[in-house]
N, C-alpha and C positions, 0 to 999 in steps of 0.2 A: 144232524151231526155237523158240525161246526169243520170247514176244512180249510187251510190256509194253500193258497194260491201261488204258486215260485213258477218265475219265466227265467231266460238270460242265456240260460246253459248253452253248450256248442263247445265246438274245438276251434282251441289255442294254439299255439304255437310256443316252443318256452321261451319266456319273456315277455309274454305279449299277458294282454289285459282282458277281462269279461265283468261285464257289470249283473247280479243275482238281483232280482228282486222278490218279493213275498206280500203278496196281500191277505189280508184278513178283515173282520167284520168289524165295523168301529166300534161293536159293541162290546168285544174282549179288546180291540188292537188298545187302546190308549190306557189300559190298566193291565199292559202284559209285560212280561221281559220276553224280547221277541231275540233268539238265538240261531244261530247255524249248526247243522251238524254237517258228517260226510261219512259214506260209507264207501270205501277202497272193496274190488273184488275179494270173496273170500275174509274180510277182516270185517270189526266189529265199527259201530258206527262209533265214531270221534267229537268230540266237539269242535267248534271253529271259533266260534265268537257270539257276543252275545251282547243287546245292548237294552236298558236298562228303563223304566220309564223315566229317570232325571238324566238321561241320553247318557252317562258312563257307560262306560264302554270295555270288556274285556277278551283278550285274545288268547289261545293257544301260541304256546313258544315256535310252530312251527309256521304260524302264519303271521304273527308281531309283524308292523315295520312294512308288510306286502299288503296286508289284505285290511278293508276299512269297513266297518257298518254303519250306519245310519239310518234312520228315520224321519219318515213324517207323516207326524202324528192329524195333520189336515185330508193325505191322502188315506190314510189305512198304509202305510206302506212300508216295509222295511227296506235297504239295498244293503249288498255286499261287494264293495266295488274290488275285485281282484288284479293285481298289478304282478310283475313278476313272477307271473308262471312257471311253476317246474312241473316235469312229469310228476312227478310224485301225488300232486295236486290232483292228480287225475281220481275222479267217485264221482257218485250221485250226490248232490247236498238236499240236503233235505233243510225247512226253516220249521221252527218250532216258537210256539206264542205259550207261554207258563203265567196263569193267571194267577194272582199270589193270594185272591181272594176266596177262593172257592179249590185253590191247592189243584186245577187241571193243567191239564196241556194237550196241544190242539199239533197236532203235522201236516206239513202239506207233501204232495203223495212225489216230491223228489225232482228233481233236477239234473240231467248227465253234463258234467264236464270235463272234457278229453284232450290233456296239453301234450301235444306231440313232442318227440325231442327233434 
């Protein structure tokens, strides 16, 4: 069973910044669209951002403008570097690899991030 790997998580402070990362296998990572999600207490999980194997890149409206992903595709690695924390911000992210070949998707088992006010 294939599982994707997210370190970074901790508490923020609002306004302050956390850098996500997510590893996975180079043998789905480089033919994946590897995305973020986030699950808030009690609420359903959201998506965050997602980026693309031709490195486009797209954001929910609530994180545009704050929060950036990228990769690279030499490490296995995706990041989600988060800037301008608010509480709201506050879940578990989970990172997610969508292989467009074989129509799967791989999660890795989540990440706590806690931005105090």
């Amino acid at each position: 069973q294939v599982q994707l790997v997210e370190s970074g998580g901790g508490l923020a402070q609002t306004g302050g910044s956390l850098r996500l990362s997510c590893a996975a296998p180079g043998s789905i990572f480089s033919r994946s669209a590897v995305a973020w999600y986030r699950q808030a207490p009690g609420k359903q999980r959201d998506f965050v951002a997602r980026i693309l194997t031709t490195n486009a890149t797209i954001y929910a409206d609530s994180v545009r403008g704050r929060f950036t992903i990228s990769r690279d595709n030499a490490k296995n690695t995706v990041w989600l570097q988060m800037s301008s924390l608010k509480p709201e911000d506050t879940a578990v992210y989970y990172c997610n690899a969508h292989l467009w070949a074989s129509n799967d998707d791989y999660w890795g088992q989540g990440t706590q991030v806690i931005v105090s006010s």
